[in-house]
C-alpha positions as CSV (number, residue, x, y, z in Angstrom):
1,X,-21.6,24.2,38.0
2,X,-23.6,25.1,34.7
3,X,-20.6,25.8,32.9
4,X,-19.0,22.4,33.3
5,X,-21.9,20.9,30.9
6,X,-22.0,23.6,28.8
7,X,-18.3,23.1,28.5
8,X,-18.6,19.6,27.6
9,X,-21.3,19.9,25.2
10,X,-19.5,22.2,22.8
11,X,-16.6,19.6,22.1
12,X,-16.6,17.1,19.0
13,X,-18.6,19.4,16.4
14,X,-18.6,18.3,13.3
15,X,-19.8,19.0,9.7
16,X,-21.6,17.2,6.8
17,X,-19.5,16.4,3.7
18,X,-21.5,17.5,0.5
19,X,-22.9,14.9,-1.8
20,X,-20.1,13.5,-4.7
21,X,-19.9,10.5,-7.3
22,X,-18.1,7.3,-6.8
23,X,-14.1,8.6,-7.4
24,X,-11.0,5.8,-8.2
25,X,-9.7,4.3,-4.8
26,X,-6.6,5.0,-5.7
27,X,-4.0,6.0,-3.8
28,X,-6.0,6.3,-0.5
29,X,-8.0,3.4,-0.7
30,X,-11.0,5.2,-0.1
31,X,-9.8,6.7,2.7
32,X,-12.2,9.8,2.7
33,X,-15.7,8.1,0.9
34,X,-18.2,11.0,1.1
35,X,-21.4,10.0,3.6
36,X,-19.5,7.2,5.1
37,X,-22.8,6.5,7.7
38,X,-25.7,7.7,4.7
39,X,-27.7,4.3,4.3
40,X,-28.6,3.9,0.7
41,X,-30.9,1.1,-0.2
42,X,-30.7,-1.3,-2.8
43,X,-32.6,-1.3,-6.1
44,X,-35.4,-4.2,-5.2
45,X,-34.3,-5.8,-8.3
46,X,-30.7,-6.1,-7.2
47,X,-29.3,-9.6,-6.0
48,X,-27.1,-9.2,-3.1
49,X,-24.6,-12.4,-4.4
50,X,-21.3,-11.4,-4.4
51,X,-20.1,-14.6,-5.6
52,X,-19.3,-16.1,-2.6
53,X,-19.8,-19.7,-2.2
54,X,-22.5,-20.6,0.7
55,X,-22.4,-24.3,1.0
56,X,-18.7,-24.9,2.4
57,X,-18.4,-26.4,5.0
58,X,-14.7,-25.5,6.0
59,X,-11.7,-24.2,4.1
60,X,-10.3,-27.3,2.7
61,X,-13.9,-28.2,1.1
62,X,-13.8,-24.8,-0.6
63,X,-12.5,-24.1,-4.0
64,X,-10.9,-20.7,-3.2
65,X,-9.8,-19.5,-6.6
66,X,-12.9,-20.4,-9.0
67,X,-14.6,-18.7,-5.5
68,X,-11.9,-15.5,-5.6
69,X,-12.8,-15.3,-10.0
70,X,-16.3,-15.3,-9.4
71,X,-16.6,-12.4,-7.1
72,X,-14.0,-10.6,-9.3
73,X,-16.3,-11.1,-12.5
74,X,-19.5,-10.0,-10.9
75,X,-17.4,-7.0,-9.5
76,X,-16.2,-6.7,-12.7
77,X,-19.8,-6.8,-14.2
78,X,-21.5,-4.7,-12.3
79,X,-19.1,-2.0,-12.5
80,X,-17.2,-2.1,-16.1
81,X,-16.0,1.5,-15.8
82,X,-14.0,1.7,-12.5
83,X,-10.7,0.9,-12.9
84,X,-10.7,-0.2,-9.2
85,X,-13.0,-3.5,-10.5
86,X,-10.6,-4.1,-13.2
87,X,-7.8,-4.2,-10.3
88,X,-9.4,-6.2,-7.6
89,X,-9.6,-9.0,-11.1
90,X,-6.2,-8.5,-12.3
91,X,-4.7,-9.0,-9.1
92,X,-6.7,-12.6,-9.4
93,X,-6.0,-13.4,-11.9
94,X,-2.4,-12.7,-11.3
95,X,-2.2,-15.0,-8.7
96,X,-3.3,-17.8,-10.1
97,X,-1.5,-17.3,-13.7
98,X,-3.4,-15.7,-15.7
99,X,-0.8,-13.5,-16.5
100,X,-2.1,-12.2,-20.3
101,X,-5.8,-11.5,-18.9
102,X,-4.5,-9.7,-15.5
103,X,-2.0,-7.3,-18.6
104,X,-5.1,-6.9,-20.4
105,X,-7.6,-5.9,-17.0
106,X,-4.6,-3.6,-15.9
107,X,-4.4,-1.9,-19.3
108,X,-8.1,-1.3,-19.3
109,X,-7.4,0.4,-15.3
110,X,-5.3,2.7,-17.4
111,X,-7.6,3.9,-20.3
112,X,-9.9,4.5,-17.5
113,X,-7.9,6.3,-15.4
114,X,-4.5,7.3,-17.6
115,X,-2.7,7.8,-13.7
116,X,-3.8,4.7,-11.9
117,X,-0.7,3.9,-9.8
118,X,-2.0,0.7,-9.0
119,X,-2.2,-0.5,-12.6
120,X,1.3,0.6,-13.2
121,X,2.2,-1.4,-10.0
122,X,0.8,-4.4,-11.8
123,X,2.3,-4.2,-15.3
124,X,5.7,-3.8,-13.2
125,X,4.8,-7.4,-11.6
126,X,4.5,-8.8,-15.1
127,X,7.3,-7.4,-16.4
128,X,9.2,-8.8,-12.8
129,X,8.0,-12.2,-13.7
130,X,9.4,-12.4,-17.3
131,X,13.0,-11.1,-16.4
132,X,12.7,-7.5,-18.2
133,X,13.8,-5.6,-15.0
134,X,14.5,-2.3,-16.7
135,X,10.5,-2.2,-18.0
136,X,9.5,-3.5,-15.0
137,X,11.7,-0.3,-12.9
138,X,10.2,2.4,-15.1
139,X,7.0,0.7,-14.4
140,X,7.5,0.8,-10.2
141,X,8.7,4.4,-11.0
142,X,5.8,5.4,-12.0
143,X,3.7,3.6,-9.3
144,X,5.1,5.8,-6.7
145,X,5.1,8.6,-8.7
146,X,1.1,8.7,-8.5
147,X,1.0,6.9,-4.8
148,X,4.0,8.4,-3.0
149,X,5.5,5.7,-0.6
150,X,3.5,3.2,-1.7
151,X,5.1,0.2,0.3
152,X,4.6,-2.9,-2.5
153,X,6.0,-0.7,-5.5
154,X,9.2,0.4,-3.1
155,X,9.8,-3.3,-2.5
156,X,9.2,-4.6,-5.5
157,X,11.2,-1.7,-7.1
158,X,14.1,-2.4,-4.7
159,X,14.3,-6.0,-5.5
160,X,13.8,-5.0,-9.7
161,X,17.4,-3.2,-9.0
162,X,18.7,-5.8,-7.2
163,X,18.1,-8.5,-9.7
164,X,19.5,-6.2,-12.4
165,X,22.9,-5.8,-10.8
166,X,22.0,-2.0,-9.4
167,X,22.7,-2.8,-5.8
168,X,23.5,0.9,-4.6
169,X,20.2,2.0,-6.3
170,X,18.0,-1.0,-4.2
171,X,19.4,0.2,-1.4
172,X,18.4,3.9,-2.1
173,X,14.9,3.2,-2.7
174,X,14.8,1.2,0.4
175,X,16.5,4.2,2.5
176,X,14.0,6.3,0.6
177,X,11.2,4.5,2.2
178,X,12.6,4.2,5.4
179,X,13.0,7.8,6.0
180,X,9.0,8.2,5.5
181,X,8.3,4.8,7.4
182,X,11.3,4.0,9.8
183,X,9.2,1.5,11.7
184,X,9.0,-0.8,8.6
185,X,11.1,-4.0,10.5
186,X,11.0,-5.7,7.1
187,X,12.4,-2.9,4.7
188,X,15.1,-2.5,7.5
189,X,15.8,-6.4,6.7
190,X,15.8,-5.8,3.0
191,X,18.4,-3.2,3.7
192,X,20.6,-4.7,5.8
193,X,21.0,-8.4,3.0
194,X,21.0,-5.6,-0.1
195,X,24.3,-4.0,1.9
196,X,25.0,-7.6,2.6
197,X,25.2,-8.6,-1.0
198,X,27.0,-5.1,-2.0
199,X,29.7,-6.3,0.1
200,X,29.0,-2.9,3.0
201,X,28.7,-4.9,5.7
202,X,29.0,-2.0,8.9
203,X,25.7,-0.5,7.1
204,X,24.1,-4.0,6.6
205,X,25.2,-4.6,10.2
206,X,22.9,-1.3,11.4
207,X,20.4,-2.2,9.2
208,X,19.5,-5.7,10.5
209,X,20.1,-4.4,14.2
210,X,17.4,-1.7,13.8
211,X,15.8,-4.4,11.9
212,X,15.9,-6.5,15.6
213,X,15.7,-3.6,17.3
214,X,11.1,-3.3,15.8
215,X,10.9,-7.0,16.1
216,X,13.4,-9.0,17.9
217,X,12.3,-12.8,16.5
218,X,13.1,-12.4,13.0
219,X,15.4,-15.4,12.6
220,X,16.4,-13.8,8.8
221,X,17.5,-10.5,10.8
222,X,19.9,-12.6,13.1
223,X,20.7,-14.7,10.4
224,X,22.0,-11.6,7.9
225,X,23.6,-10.1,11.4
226,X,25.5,-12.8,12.0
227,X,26.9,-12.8,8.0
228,X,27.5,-9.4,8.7
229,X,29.4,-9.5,11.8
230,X,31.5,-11.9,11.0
231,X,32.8,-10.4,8.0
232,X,33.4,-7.5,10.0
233,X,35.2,-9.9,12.2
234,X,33.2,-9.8,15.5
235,X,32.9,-13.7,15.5
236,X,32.4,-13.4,19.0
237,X,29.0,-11.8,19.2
238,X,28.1,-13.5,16.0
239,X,28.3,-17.0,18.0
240,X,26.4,-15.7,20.8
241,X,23.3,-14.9,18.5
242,X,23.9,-18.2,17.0
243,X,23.6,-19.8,20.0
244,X,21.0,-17.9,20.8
245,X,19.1,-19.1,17.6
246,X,19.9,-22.7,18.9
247,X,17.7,-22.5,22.0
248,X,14.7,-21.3,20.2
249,X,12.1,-24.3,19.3
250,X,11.7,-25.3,16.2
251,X,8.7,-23.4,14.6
252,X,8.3,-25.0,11.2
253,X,4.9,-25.3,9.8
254,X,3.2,-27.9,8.1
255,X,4.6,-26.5,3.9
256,X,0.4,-27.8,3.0
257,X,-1.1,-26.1,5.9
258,X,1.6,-23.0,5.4
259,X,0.4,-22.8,1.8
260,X,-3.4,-22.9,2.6
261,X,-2.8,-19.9,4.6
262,X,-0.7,-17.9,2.2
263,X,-3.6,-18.6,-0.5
264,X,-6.1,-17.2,2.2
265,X,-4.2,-14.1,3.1
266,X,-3.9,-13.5,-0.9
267,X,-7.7,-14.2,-1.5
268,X,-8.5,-11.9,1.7
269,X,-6.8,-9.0,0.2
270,X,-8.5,-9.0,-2.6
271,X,-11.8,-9.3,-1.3
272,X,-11.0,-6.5,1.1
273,X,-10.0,-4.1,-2.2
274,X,-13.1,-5.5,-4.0
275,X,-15.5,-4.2,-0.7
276,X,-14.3,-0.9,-0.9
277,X,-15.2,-1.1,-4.3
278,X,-18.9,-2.2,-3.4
279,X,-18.5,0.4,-0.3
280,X,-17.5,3.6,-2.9
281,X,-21.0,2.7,-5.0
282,X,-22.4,2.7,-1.6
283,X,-23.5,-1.2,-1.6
284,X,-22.9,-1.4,1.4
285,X,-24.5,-5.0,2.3
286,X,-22.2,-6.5,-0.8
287,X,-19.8,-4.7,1.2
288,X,-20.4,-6.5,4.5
289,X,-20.3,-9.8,2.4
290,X,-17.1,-9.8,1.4
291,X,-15.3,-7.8,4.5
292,X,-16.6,-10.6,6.5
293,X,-15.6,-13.5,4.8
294,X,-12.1,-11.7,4.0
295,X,-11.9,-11.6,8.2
296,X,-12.8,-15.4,8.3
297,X,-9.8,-15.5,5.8
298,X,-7.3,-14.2,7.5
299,X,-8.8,-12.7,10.9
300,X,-5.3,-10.9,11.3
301,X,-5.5,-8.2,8.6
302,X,-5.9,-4.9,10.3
303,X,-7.2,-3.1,7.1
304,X,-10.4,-5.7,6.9
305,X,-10.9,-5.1,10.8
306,X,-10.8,-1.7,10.2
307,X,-13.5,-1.6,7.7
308,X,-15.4,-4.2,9.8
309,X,-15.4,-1.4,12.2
310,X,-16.7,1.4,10.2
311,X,-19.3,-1.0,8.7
312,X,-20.7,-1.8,12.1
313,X,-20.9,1.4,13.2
314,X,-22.6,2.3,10.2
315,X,-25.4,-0.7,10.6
316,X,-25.5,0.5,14.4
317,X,-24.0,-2.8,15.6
318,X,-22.0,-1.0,18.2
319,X,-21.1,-4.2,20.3
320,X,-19.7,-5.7,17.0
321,X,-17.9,-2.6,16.2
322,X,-16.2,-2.9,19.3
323,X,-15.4,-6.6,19.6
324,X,-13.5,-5.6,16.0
325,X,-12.3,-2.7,17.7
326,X,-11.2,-5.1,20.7
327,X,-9.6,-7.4,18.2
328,X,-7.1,-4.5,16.7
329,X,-5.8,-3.6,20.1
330,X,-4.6,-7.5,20.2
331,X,-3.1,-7.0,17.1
332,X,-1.3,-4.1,17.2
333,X,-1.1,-2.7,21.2
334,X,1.6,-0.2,20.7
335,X,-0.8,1.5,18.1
336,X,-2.8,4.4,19.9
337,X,-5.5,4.9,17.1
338,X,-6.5,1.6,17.9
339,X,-7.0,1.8,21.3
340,X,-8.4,5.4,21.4
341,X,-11.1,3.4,18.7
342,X,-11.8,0.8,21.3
343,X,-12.4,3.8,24.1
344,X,-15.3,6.0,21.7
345,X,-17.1,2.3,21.1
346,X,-17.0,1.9,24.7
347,X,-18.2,4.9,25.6
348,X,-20.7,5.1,23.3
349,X,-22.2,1.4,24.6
350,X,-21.8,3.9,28.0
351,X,-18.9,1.7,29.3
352,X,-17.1,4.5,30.8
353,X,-14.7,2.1,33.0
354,X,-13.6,0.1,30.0
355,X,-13.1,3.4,27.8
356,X,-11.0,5.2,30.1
357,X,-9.0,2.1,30.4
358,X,-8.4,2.7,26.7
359,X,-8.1,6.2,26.9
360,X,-5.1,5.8,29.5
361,X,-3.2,3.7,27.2
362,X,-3.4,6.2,24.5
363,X,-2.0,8.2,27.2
364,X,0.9,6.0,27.6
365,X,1.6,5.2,24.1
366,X,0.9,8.7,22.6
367,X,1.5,11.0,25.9
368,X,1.2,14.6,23.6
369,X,-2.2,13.1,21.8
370,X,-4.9,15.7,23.4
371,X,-7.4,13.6,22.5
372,X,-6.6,11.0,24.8
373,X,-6.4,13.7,27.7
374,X,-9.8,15.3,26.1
375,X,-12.2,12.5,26.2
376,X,-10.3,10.6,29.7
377,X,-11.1,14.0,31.6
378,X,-14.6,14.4,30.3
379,X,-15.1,10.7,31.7
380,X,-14.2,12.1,34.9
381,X,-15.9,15.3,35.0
382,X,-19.8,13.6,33.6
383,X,-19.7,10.8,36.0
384,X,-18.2,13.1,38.6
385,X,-15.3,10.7,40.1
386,X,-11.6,10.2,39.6
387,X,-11.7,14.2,40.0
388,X,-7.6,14.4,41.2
389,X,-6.7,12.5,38.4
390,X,-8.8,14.4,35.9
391,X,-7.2,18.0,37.3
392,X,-3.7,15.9,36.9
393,X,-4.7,14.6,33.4
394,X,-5.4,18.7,32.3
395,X,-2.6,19.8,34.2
396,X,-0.6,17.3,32.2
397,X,-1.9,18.3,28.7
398,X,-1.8,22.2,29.5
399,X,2.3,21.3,29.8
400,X,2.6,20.6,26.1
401,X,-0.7,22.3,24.5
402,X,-0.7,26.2,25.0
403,X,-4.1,26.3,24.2
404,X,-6.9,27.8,26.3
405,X,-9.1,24.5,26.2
406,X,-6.7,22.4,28.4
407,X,-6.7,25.6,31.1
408,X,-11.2,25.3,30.5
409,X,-10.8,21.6,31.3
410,X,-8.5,21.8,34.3
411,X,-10.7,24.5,35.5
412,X,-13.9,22.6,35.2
413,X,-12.2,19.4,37.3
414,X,-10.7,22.0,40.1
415,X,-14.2,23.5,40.3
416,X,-16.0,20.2,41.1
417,X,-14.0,19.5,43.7
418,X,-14.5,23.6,45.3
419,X,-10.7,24.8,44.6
420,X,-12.2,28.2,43.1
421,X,-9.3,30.0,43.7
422,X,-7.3,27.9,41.0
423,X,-10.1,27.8,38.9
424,X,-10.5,31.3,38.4
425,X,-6.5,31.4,37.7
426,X,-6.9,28.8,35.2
427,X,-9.8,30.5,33.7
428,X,-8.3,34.0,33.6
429,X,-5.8,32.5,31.8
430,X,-7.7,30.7,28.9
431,X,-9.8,34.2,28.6
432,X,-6.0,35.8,27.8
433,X,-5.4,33.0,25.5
434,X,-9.0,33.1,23.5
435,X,-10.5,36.4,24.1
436,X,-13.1,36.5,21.9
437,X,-14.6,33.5,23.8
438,X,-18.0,34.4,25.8
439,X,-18.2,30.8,26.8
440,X,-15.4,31.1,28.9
441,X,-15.7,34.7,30.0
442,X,-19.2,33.5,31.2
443,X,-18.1,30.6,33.1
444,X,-14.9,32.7,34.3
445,X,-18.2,35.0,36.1
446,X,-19.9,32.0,37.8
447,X,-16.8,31.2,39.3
448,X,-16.0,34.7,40.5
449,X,-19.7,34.8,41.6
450,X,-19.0,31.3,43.5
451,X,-16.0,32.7,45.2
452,X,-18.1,35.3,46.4
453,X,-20.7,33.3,47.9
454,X,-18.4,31.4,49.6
455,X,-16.7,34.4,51.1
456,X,-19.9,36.1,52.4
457,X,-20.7,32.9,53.8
């Protein structure tokens, strides 16, 4: 069964991005950094401070905001002509009112980078803040001109239109950006108390039901619903969700400790932006720094978990890639990426039980993902068990891929277990599909050949 491994071993190829400078991070957030795993090292000269305070003890003992300006003023410092650094700082400085030093670090994002959405975004914020809705809506305009969809500029846009008595155009950009992103619970909530407040309460009624519908304890959804209904005159259902509310506990939060925690997200957001920043000049340890104290932050954003990830792979710390990679699964278990990330880190620390665990629940959450079905069956077919399911698996993703590499793997898995005679059919097959393919036309031979053997004998 030479072909099987030969089979395997010409999956996954991939090729080597060419060398290019630092770009803007803007509007894909460094989504495709050029030599993601290259190590570079750092100038012997170079401190690795970032800024970060190293004596606290816990988060109350720590001064967040002079900690938050002092990484943003190294960044800042280090790299005076990337907009990006000027961003990570305004959005500081922002937060904690420095309103007329975040206008000027946002203008400066602009006369390094005349299109950068993100400074636009900002400008609109200020705007926002002093009432002048009109400059602050041609400023969100322009924000999603340069970052399509971008979900913070729709919202804030929304709400600009809204506050300047254009209800019917809030509503639009919110419909907008749910026909790109109809899984978006909250802009579905912002829709349904924008129709609420225009008085079109049978569209605000959808709204907060498909609002319900993505996350069903969202006391505001109910709450809007409930408005809704009964001005549509459905008073009974509105008192059965309101009695409904009624058995639910009370879940208020201490307002000190709630604020605490708001400050934390805010700070860990911005140290998140300010490592990809470190991560695009390829600094990668400042990098770390910062992506791990944004995690100790708020240990539920996805995007710092998601860096955490790539950074550990990157320092070969594959057991702490995949406790982060365990960690998103918790967060977010209907999303397959994060689970078919959890399955490659096992596998590659050669847990192939654990991995195909992962594998099948990409399976069930994305059942037309071939990736899933790709790297479940190879499982199978190196380790040599769980054969039947593997030939089910490629039967499975042959239903929906008309490929020939689905028909190679189901081959390979009816093979190993000596059904030849629907091997070759499955091979024949793929050979009709990919002609040109010697691979398979070699491995469609052995099989003949085996057939032949087994006949004689």
């Amino acid at each position: 069964m030479a072909f099987v491994a030969t089979f395997l071993g010409c999956e996954n190829k991939t090729s080597k991005q060419p060398n290019k400078q630092p770009e803007p991070i803007q509007p894909t957030l460094v989504d495709a950094q050029p030599n993601s795993n290259e190590r570079v090292p750092l100038p012997a000269a170079e401190p690795l401070d970032v800024g970060l305070s190293q004596d606290w003890e816990s988060f109350q003992k720590t001064d967040l905001i002079d900690e938050a300006l002092r990484v943003m003023d190294l960044l800042v410092e280090r790299f005076p002509d990337s907009a990006d650094s000027h961003e990570a700082r305004a959005r500081v400085q922002l937060l904690i009112g420095q309103t007329a030093e975040a206008k000027k670090s946002w203008e400066r994002c602009l006369q390094l980078v005349p299109n950068y959405g993100y400074a636009f975004h900002g400008l609109g914020l200020i705007e926002t803040k002093m009432s002048q809705y009109k400059a602050a809506i041609a400023l969100y305009q322009k924000a999603l001109e340069t970052i399509p969809n971008y979900r913070d500029s729709a919202r804030e846009l929304s709400d600009a239109y809204l506050k300047d008595g254009q209800p019917k155009l809030s509503a639009k950009t919110l419909e907008d950006y749910l026909a790109v992103k109809p899984d978006d619970s909250e802009f579905w909530l912002r829709l349904g108390q924008t129709y609420n407040a225009g008085l079109v309460f049978d569209k605000a009624k959808s709204a907060f039901e498909k609002s319900l519908e993505l996350a069903d304890d969202n006391p505001k959804a109910e709450q809007g619903l409930m408005i809704a209904l009964i001005r549509l005159g459905d008073r009974e259902r509105a008192k059965e969700l309101a009695d409904k509310a009624k058995q639910r506990p009370n879940r208020e939060n201490d307002p000190i400790e709630e604020l605490l925690k708001n400050e934390r997200t805010d700070i860990a957001n911005r140290y998140w932006f300010a490592a990809l920043v470190y991560k695009s000049f390829k600094r990668y340890q400042e990098s770390a720094e910062l992506l791990e104290r944004a995690h100790l932050y708020n240990p539920t954003n996805t995007q710092v978990l998601e860096s955490l990830v790539e950074q550990s792979i990157r320092e070969e710390s594959l057991d702490q890639a995949y406790s982060y990679s365990l960690q998103l699964v918790t967060l977010n278990e209907t999303n397959p990426s994060y689970s078919f990330g959890a399955g490659a880190m096992a596998e590659k620390l050669k847990r192939a039980s654990d991995a195909a665990a992962h594998y099948r629940k990409v399976i069930e959450l994305a059942p037309r993902d071939p990736k899933a079905y790709r790297q479940l069956i190879t499982i199978s077919l190196t380790s040599k068990s769980n054969l039947p399911e593997a030939e089910a698996l490629a039967k499975a993703w042959s239903e929906f891929d008309n490929t020939a590499v689905p028909l190679a793997y189901l081959a390979s898995a009816q093979a190993m277990q000596n059904k030849l005679v629907d091997a070759e059919k499955n091979l024949t097959k793929a050979v009709e599909l990919d002609p040109n393919s010697k691979e398979l036309q070699q491995r469609l031979v052995e099989v003949r050949n085996n057939l032949r053997t087994d006949d004689k004998d």
